[in-house]
C-alpha positions as CSV (number, residue, x, y, z in Angstrom):
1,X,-142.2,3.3,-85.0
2,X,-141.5,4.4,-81.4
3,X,-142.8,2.3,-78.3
4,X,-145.3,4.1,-76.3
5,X,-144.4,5.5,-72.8
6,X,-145.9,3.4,-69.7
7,X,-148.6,5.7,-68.4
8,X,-150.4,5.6,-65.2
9,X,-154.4,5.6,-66.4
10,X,-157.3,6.2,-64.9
11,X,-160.1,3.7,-65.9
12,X,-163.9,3.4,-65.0
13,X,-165.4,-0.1,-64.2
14,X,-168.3,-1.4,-63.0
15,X,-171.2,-3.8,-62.9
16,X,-173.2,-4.5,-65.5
17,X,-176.0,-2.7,-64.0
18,X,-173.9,0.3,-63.1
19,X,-174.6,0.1,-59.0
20,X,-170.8,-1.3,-58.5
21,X,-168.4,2.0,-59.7
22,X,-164.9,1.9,-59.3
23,X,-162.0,3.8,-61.2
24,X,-158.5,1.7,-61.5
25,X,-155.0,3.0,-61.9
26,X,-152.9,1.2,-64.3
27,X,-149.5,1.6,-66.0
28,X,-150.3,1.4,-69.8
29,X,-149.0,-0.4,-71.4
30,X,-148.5,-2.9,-69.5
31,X,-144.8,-3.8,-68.5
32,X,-143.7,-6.5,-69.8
33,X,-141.4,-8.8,-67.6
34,X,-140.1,-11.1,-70.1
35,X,-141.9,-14.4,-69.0
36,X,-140.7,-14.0,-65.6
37,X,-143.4,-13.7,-62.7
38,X,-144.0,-10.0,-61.7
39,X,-142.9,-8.8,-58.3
40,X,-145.7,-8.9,-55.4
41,X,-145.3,-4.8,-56.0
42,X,-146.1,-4.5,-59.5
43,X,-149.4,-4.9,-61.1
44,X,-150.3,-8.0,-62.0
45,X,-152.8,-9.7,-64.8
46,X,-153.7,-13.0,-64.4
47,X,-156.2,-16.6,-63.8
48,X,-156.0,-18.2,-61.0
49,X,-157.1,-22.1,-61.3
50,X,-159.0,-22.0,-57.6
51,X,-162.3,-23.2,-58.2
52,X,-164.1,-19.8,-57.1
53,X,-162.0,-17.8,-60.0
54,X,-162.1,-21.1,-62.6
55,X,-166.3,-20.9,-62.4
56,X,-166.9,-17.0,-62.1
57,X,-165.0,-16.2,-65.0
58,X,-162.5,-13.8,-62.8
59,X,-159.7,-12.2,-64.9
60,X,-156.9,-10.9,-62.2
61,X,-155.8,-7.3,-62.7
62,X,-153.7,-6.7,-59.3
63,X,-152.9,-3.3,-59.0
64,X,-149.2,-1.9,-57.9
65,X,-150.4,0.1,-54.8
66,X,-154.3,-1.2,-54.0
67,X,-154.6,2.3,-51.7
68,X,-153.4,4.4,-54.9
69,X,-155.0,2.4,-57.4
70,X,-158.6,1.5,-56.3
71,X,-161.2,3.9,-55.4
72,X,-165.0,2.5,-55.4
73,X,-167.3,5.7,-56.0
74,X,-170.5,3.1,-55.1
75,X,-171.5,1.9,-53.0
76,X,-169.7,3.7,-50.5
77,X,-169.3,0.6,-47.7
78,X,-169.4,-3.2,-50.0
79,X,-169.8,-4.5,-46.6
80,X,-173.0,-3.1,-46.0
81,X,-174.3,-2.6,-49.5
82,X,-172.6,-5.3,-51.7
83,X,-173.2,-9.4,-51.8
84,X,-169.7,-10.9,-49.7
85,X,-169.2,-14.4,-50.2
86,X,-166.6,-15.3,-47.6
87,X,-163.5,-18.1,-48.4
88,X,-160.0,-19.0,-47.3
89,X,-161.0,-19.0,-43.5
90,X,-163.6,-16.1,-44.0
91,X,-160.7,-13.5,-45.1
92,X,-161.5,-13.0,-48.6
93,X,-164.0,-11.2,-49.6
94,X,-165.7,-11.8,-52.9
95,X,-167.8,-8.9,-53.5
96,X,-171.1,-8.9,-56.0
97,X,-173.7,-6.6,-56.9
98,X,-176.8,-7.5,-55.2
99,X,-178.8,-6.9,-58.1
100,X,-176.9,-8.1,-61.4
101,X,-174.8,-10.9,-59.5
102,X,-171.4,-9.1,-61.1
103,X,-168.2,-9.7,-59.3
104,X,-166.1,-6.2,-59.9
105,X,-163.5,-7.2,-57.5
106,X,-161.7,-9.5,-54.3
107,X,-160.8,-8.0,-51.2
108,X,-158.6,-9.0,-48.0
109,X,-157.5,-6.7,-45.5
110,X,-158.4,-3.4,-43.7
111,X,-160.0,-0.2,-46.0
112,X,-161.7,3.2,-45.1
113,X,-164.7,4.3,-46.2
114,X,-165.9,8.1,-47.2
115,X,-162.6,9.6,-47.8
116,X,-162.8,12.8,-49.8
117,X,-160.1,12.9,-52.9
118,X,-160.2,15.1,-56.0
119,X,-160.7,12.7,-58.9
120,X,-160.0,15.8,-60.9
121,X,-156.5,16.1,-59.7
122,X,-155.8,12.8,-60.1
123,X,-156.9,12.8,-63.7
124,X,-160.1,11.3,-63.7
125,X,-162.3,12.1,-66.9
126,X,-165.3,13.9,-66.2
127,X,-164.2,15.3,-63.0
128,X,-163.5,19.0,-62.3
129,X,-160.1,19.7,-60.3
130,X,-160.9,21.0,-56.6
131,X,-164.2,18.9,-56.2
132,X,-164.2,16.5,-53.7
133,X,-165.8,12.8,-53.9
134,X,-166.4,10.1,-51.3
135,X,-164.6,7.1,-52.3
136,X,-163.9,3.9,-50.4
137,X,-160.6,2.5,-50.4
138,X,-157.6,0.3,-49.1
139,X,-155.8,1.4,-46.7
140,X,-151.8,1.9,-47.1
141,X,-150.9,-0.2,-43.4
142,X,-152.6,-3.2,-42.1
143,X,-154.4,-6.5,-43.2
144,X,-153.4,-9.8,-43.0
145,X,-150.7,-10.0,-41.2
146,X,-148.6,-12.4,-44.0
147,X,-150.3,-10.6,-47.1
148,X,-151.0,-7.3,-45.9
149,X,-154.1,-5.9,-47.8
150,X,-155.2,-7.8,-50.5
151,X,-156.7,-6.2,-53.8
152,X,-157.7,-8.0,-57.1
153,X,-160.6,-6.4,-59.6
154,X,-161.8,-7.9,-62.4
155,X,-160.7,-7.3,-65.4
156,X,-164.2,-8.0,-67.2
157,X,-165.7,-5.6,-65.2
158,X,-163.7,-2.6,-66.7
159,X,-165.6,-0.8,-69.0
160,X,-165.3,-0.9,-72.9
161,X,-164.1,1.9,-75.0
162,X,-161.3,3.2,-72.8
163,X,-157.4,2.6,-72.9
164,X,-157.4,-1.1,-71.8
165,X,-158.2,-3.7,-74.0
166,X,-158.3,-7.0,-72.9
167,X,-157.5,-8.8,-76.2
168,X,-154.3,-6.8,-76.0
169,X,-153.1,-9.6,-73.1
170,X,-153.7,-12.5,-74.7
């Protein structure tokens, strides 16, 4: 039986109520590093054991490139539209739907907001190539200036019935 081919795939996630919509770049299936932690620019999958990620649940899916792999299609600004709690001296922010309380994803750093990309091009089911779509996203440059800009979704917030399967990583 031949292995599958790592392929970069587009996947939708949101909230549970569908106000939080995202689509997430990742290399399936995942690379395996033999035990041996992943480098910083690889994509990542993990739990951390902080107390914010131990109660909410949080499943870690870090993407390779958080500017190439992340684009929020709504709200288009989660400062202004999404929940923020605020820790690790009021850096990170832990984002959550207003109305269903779901934490989609973590975020530290500098983004832009209403930048026009063809989801089409890039793959994206449902989308026509050549039509244009606001998304908000991290930006390639800035952030912190240790950890640069900081991305982490999670991984319980991607929706069912596409190529990733959670059970797959345990």
């Amino acid at each position: 039986m031949a292995s599958q081919q790592p392929t970069r795939t587009p996947l939708k996630g949101s909230c549970h109520c569908g106000a939080t919509k995202y689509i997430l770049f990742l290399t399936l299936p995942h690379p395996y590093h033999g035990g041996e932690p992943s480098p910083r620019s690889d994509q990542r999958f993990y739990r951390c054991n902080c107390t914010v990620c131990h109660k909410a649940g949080f499943f870690h899916i870090r993407p390779a490139s958080p500017a190439d792999d992340f684009l929020l299609l709504a709200p288009e600004d989660p400062f202004a539209a999404l929940g923020d709690y605020l820790c690790a001296d009021r850096r990170l922010h832990f984002f959550y739907c207003k109305t269903c309380a779901m934490r989609c994803f973590i975020f530290m750093g500098d983004s832009e907001a209403a930048v026009e990309v063809d989801l089409g091009e890039l793959g994206v089911p449902g989308y026509e190539k050549g039509s244009k779509t606001k998304v908000w996203r991290v930006k390639r440059e800035g952030g912190h200036p240790e950890f640069g800009n900081y991305l982490s979704v999670n991984g319980h917030s991607v929706d069912a019935g596409q190529a990733f399967d959670m059970l797959a990583l345990t």
